[in-house]
Each structure stands twice: as C-alpha cells, then as structure tokens.
TIMAR-547865 format. One record per residue (C-alpha): residue number from 1; chain; x, z negated, y negated. Coordinates in nm, 2 decimals, always signed. Each point is the difference from the previous one (the first is absolute). Layout:
% residues N
<NUM "A" <X Z Y>> ...
This chain:
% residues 164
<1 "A" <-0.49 -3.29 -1.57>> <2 "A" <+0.07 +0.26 +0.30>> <3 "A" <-0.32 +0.16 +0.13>> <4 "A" <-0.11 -0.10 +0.35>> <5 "A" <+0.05 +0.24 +0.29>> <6 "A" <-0.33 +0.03 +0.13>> <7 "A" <-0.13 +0.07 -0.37>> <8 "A" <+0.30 +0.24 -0.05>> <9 "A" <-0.13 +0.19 +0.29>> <10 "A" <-0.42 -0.04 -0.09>> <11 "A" <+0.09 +0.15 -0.29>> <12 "A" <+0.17 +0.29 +0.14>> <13 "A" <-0.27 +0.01 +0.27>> <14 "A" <-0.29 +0.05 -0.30>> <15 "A" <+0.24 +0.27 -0.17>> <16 "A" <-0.02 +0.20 +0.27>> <17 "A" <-0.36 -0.05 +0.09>> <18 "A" <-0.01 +0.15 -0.35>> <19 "A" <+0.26 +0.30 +0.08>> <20 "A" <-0.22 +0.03 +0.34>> <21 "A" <-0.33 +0.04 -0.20>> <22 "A" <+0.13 +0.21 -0.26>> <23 "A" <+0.13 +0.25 +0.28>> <24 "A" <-0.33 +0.02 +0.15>> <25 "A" <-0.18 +0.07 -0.39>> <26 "A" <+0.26 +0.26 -0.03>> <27 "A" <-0.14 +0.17 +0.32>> <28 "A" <-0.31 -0.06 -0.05>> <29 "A" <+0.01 +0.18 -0.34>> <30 "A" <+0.28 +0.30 +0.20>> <31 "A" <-0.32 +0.04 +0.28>> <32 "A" <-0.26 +0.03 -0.25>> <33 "A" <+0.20 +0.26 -0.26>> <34 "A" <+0.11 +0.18 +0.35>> <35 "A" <-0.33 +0.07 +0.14>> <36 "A" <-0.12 +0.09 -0.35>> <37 "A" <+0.24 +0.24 -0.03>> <38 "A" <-0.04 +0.14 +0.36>> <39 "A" <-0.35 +0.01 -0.05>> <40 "A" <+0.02 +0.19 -0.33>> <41 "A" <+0.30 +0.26 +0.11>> <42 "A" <-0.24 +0.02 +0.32>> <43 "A" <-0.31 +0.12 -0.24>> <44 "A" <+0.27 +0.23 -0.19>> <45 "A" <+0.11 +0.20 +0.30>> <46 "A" <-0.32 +0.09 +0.11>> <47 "A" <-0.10 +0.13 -0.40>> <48 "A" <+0.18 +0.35 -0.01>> <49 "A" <-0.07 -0.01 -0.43>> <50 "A" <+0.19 -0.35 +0.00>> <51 "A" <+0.26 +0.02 +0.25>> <52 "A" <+0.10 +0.41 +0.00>> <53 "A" <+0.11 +0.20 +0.33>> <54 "A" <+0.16 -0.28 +0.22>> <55 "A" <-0.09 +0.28 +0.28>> <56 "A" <+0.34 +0.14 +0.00>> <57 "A" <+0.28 -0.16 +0.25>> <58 "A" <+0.22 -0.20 -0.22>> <59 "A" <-0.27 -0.16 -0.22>> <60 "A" <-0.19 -0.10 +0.35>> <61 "A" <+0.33 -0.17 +0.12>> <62 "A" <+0.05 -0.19 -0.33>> <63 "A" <-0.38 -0.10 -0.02>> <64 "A" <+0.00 -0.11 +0.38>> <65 "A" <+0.32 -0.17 -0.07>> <66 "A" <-0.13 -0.17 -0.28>> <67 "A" <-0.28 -0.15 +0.18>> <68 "A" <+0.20 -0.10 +0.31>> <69 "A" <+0.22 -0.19 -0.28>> <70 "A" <-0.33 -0.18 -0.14>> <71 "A" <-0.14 -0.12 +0.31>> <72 "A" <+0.34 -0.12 +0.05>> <73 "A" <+0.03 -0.19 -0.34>> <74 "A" <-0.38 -0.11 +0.06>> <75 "A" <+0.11 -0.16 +0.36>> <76 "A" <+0.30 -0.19 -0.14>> <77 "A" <-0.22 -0.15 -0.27>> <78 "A" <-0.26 -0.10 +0.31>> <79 "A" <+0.27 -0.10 +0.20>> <80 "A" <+0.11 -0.22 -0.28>> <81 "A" <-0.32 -0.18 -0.07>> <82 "A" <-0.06 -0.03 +0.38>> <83 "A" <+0.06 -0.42 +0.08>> <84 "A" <+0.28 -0.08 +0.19>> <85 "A" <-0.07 -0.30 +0.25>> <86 "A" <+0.31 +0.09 +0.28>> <87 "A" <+0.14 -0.30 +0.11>> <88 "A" <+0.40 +0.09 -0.07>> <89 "A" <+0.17 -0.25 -0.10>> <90 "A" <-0.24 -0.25 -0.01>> <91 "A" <+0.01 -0.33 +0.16>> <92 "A" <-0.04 -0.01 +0.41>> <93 "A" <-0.32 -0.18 -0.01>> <94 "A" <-0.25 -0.10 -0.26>> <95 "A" <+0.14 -0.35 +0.03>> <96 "A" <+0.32 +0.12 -0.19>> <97 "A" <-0.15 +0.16 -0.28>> <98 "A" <-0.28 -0.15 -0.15>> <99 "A" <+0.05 +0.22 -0.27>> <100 "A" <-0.10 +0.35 +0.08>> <101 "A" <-0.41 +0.05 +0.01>> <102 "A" <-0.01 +0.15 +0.35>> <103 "A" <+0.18 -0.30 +0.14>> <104 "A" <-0.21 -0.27 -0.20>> <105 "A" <-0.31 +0.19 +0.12>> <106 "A" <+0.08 -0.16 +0.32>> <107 "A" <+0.05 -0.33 -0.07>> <108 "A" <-0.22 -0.28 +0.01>> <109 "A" <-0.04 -0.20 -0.35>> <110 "A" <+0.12 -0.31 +0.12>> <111 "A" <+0.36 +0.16 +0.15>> <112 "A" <+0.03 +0.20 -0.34>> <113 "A" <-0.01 -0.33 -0.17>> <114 "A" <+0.22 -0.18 +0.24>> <115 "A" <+0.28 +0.33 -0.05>> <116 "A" <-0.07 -0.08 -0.41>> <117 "A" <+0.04 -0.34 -0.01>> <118 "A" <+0.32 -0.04 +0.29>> <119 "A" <+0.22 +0.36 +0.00>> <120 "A" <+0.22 +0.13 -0.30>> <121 "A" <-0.16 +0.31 -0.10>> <122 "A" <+0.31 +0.17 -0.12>> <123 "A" <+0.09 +0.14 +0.30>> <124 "A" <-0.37 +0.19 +0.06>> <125 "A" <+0.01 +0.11 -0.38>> <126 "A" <+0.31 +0.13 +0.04>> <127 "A" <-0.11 +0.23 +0.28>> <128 "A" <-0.27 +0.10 -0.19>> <129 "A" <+0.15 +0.12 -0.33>> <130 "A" <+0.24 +0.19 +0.20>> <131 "A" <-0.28 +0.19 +0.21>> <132 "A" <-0.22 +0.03 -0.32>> <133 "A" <+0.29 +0.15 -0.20>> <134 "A" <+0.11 +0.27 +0.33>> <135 "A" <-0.43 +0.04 -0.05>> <136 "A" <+0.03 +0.06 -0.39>> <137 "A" <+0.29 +0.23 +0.07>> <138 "A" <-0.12 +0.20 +0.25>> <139 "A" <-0.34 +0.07 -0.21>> <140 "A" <+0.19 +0.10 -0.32>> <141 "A" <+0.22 +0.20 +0.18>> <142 "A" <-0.37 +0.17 +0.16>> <143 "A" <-0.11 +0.02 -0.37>> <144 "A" <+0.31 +0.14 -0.11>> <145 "A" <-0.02 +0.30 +0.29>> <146 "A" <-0.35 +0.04 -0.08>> <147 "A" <+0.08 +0.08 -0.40>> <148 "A" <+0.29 +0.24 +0.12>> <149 "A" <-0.24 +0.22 +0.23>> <150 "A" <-0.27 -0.01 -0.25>> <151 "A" <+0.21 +0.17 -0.24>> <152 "A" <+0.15 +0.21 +0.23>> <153 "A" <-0.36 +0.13 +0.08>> <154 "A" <-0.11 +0.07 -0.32>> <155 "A" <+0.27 +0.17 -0.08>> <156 "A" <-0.02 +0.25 +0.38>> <157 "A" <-0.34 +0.02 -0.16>> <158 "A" <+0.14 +0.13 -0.33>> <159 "A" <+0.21 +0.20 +0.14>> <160 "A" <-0.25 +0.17 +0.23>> <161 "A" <-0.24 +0.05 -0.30>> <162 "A" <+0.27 +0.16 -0.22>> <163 "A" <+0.09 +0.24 +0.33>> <164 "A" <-0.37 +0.07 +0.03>> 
C-alpha cells in the first residue's frame, strides 16, 4: 500500500523539526563550552604563575587572536540558537499558510477550522519543510563555524602560551 503524500511529507516535516532541534542542542552546548573556555583562558591570562610571559609581541598577537576567534565561535553558536521568524518564502498572507505559527497567530479559530476542514494541506506543508530544512541547514552550518573557531582559538591560545 503506497504511502499518502501529505503523510510522506509530515513525516519529513517532523524529521526535520528533529534535525532543527538537535542543531540548536548542539549550540546550545558550543555557547556554553565557549564561554567556559573564554572565561577560564580569560582568568589564565591575567595569572602570570599559570599562563607565563604573554607580555612579549608574538604571544600577545596569538592570545588576542585567540580571543577574537572565541567570541567569534561564541557568536555563531548565538546566532545559531537565535529563532528565525523572516517571512522568505512563506506564503503571501496568513490565509495561505495555516501552517507556520506566526501566520496561525493571526487567525481566527473559526477560519483555521474552515482552511482544515476545506484546502489540501500539501501544498502549505510543502512550503514549510522546505523553509524548515534551509532553517536546519543554515543553523548547522552556524554550529559547524562555531566548532571550527573554537578550536582555532584554543589552539592561538596554545600557541601564545607556548611563545610566552
């Protein structure tokens, strides 16, 4: 028995809800570590016994560069955590897509009902898994960026340490 389109397409529409959540765990857990770590190599630098001489020019360079790098890393995990409600791609009105919460918001109950009982929902959920999976790319793609700077960063902090 061949599998409905609109269920075909619900179902990919709660896989990426999933991907979209997951993305924003896995910034949630970058910005914490991040900060941690900022905070921490923040308290080193300013302990001569812990961090040695960063007082000389190429060990300042690597240490400044290894913060600019963090906050950097720390701003793509924010950034990827931060909602996106832009109205790309979405339906013209809230009368096309009684999908999307900022549209239903709008509605009244009784013209939400009508649009579920009379129009084919297909072509809203269609729309939607298409914006939610450009959303779920775009915030592991924030994720991914804020991983690569973070380790960049640590390691301008290592190198500034072993220069020092």
């Amino acid at each position: 028995m061949a599998v409905e389109p609109t269920e075909t397409a619900w179902r990919i529409q709660a896989a990426v809800a999933d991907w979209t959540a997951k993305a924003d765990s896995k910034a949630s857990f970058a910005l914490t570590m991040q900060s941690t770590a900022l905070a921490v190599l923040g308290l080193l630098t300013t302990s001569t016994r812990a961090a040695g001489d960063l007082d000389a020019t190429v060990p300042q360079v690597l240490l400044w560069l290894g913060v600019l790098l963090m906050v950097a890393g720390v701003s793509c995990a924010a950034w990827a955590i931060s909602p996106n409600l832009s109205k790309e791609r979405r339906g013209p009105d809230a009368d096309d897509d009684f999908l999307y919460f900022g549209h239903v918001r709008h509605l009244d109950p009784e013209v939400l009902e009508a649009a579920l009982r009379e129009k084919d929902p297909l072509p809203s959920l269609s729309r939607q898994v298409v914006v939610m999976s450009e959303i779920a790319w775009t915030k592991h793609r924030r994720v991914q960026w804020s991983l690569l700077l973070a380790v960049a960063g640590c390691a301008a902090f290592g190198l500034a340490t072993v220069a020092g």
